[in-house]
N, C-alpha and C positions, 0 to 999 in steps of 0.2 A: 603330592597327594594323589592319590589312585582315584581312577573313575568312581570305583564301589564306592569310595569315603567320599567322594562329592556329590553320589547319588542318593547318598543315604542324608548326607547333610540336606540336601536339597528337598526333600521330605519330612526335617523337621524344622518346626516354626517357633520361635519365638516370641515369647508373650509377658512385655513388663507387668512389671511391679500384680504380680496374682501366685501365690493366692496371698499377698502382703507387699504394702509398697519395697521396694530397692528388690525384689527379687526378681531374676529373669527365668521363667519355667521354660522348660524346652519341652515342647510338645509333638510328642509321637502318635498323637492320633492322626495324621495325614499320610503318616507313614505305613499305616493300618489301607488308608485307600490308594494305595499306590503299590499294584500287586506285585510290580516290581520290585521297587524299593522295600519290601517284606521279601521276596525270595531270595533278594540280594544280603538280608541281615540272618535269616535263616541260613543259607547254605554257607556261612561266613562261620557260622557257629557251629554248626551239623559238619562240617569238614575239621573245626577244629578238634571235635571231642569224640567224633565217629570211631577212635582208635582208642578212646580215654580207659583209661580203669575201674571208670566212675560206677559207680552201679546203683545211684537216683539223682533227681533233678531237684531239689529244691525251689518253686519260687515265689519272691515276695506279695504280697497283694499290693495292688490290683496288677498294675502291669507288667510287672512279670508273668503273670499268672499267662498272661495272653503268649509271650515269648516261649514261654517254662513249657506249657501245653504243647505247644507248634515242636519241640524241639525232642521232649519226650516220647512224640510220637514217632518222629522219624529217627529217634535214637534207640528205640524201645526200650525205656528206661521208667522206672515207678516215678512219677511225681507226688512230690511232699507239698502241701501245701501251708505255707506263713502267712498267716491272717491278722489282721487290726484282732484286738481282744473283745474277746462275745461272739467272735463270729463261727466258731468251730464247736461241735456237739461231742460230747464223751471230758475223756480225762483228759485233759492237756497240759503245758508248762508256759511259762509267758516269763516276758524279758522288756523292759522297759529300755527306750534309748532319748535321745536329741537328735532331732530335727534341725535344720539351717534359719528352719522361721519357729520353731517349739518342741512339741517332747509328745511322744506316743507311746505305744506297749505294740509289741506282736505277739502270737503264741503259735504252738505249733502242739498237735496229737500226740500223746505220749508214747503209740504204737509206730511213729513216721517212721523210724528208723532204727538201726542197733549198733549196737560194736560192731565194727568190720564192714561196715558201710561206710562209701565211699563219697562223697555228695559234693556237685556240682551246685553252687548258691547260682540264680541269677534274677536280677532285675531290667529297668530300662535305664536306669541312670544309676552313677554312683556319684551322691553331692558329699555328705559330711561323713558318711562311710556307717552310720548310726545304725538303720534300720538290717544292714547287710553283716551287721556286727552284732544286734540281737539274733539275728535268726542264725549265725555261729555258735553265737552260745549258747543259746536252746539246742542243736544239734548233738553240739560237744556234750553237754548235758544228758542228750542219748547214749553214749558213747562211740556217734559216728565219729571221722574223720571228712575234714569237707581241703577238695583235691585244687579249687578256687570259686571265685567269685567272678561272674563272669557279666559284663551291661554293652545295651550298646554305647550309649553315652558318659564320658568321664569329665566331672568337674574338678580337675587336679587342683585349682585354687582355693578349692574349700578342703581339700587335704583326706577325702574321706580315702584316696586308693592307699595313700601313704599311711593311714590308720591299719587299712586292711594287712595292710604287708607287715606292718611294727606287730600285728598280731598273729600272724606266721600263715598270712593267707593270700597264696596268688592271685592275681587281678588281670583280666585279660577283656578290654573297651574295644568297641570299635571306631570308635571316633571322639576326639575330646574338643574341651572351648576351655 
């Protein structure tokens, strides 16, 4: 394991059974006060995709949105934003998925994107692969292409990166449990 991957672990905390008994949330807001441990998961991501072909950032609400922004910026790249549904103003499209503890909707601007758009998905976690799979398909539904899907954290046990890929979408973690 590389420093970065124990720096980064070391910054996030674990928290049983929330927001439902047997689940363990991996929580990234300490990773948020630790300006290191953020420039360490930024420039990890900003080096991967600095050369990409990508030409927008997708990311999920909420915490992506914090990543997706940071990465955008230093990528200079449009960001798309995928929101819980009711939360976006105009026309939009929504896509209902599963959850590891339930079931949500996200929706996305019907102006995000086009054909020949190129789109980086990214979140802070990939658990059942659900929410990183609606926001695919509302994409696809534009007629982008999305180039992967990209978190810092991977829950390979709950099988969501192995959904991603069965549906023809690269996955790139920086650290998994």
């Amino acid at each position: 394991m590389s420093f970065d991957e124990c720096y980064i672990r070391s910054a996030i905390r674990a928290i049983p059974d929330w927001p439902t008994p047997g689940i363990i949330f991996r929580d990234i807001a300490p990773l948020f006060l630790d300006p290191k441990a953020l420039h360490i998961v930024i420039d990890a991501l900003t080096q991967r995709y600095l050369d990409s072909n990508m030409t927008h950032i997708a990311a999920l609400d909420a915490r992506g949105f914090l990543l997706g922004s940071i990465l955008a910026y230093k990528l200079n790249k449009p960001l798309i934003l995928v929101r819980k549904i009711g939360k976006l103003p105009g026309d939009t499209l929504s896509q209902k998925y599963q959850l590891e503890y339930g079931s949500a909707c996200v929706e996305i601007q019907k102006d995000a994107c086009a054909a020949g758009d190129r789109i980086l998905l990214i979140d802070d976690l990939i658990a059942t692969g659900g929410s990183l799979l609606a926001a695919s398909t509302l994409v696809r539904k534009l007629g982008a292409e999305i180039i992967e899907a990209a978190a810092i954290i991977d829950l390979p046990f709950l099988k969501g990166s192995s959904r991603l890929h069965e549906a023809g979408i690269p996955v790139h973690c920086l650290i998994a449990y």
